[in-house]
N, C-alpha and C positions, 0 to 999 in steps of 0.2 A: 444704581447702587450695587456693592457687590453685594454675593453669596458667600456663606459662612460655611463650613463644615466643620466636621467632628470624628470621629471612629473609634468603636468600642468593641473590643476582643474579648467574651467570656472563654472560658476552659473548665471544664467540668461541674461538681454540683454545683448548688448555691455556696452548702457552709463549708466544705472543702475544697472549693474552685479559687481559680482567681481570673483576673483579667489586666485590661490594659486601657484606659482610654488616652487620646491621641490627636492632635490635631496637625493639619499639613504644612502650616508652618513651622513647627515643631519647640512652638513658646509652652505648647502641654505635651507632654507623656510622660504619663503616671499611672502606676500599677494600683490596682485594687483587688481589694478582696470582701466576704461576708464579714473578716474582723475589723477591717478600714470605717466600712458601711456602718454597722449596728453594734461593735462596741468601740475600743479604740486603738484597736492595732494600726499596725506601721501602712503606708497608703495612702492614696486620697478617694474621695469617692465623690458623687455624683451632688450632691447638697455642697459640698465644700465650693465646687466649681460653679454650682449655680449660685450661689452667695456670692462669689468673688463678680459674675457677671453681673448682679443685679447692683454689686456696692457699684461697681465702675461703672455703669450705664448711669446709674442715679446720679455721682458724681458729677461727671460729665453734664448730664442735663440739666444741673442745678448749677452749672458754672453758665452754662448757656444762658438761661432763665436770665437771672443774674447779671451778667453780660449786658443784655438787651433791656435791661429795665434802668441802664445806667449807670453800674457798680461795676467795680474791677475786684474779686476774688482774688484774695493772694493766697488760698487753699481752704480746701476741702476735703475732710479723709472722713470715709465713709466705712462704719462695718455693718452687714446682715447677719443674723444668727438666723438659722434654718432649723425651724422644729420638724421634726419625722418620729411619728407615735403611729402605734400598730393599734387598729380595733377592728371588729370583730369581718371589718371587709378585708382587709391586710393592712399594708402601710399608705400612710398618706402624710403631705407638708402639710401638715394644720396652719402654718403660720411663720409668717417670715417677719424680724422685727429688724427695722432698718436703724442705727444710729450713727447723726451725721452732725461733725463739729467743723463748722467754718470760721474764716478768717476774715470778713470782708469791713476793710472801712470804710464808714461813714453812712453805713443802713442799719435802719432801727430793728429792732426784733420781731415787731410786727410784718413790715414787709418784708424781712427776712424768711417766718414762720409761714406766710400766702405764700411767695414762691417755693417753699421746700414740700408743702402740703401739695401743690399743683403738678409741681415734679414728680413727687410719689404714685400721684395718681397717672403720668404722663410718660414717662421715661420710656421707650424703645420695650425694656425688661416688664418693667413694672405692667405695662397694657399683659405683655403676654401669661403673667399671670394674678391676673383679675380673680379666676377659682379662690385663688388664699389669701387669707387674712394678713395685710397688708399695715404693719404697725409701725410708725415713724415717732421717732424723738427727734427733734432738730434744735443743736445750738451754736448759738453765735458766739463767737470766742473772742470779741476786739475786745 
């Protein structure tokens, strides 16, 4: 299997610096800064991009699941929202809530809800972060 990389340029403070993250294919480069990060200036930041990997990984593994239980998915669009709250240690992802609306005909909701449950717990993303609360809505859209 391959390897993945990433590259992240700071410059200066925290709340007057910026940076840059970056990937070598060049499907990411985007600037950030402390206004991107913690309030809502112009930018991406680091939660944005971990959301978009965990939506697409889950994605993906819940087509797979799916797949092999029988069903053919004609889609799946996935969002995560990524909570980041400051307390008294600094910042931390308290909680990542996954919401995924699929298409598939001819499976019922219930084994629809087993496979998206197993997915969440399963996905590539989802294993590597086990630390944070891990909260899924999942619905079936036929």
């Amino acid at each position: 299997m391959p390897t993945r990389k990433a590259t992240a340029v700071w410059n200066g403070t925290l709340q007057q610096g910026n940076g840059n993250m970056k990937t070598p294919t060049g499907t990411v480069d985007q600037p950030f800064s402390f206004s991107s990060r913690f309030e809502n200036g112009q930018g991406s930041n680091p939660e944005e991009l971990l959301a978009s990997a965990h939506a697409g990984c889950f994605s993906m593994a819940l087509s797979l699941a799916i797949s092999e239980a029988g069903y053919e998915p004609k889609s799946i669009e996935t969002e995560d929202t990524i909570h980041l709250e400051k307390d008294d240690s600094g910042f931390s992802i308290t909680k990542i809530e996954t919401h995924t609306k699929a298409n598939i005909p001819g499976i019922d909701n219930d084994t629809f809800q087993k496979h998206a449950q197993e997915t969440q717990q399963n996905c590539p993303v989802s294993k590597a972060l086990k630390s944070v609360n891990l909260e899924l809505n999942a619905e079936l859209s036929n």
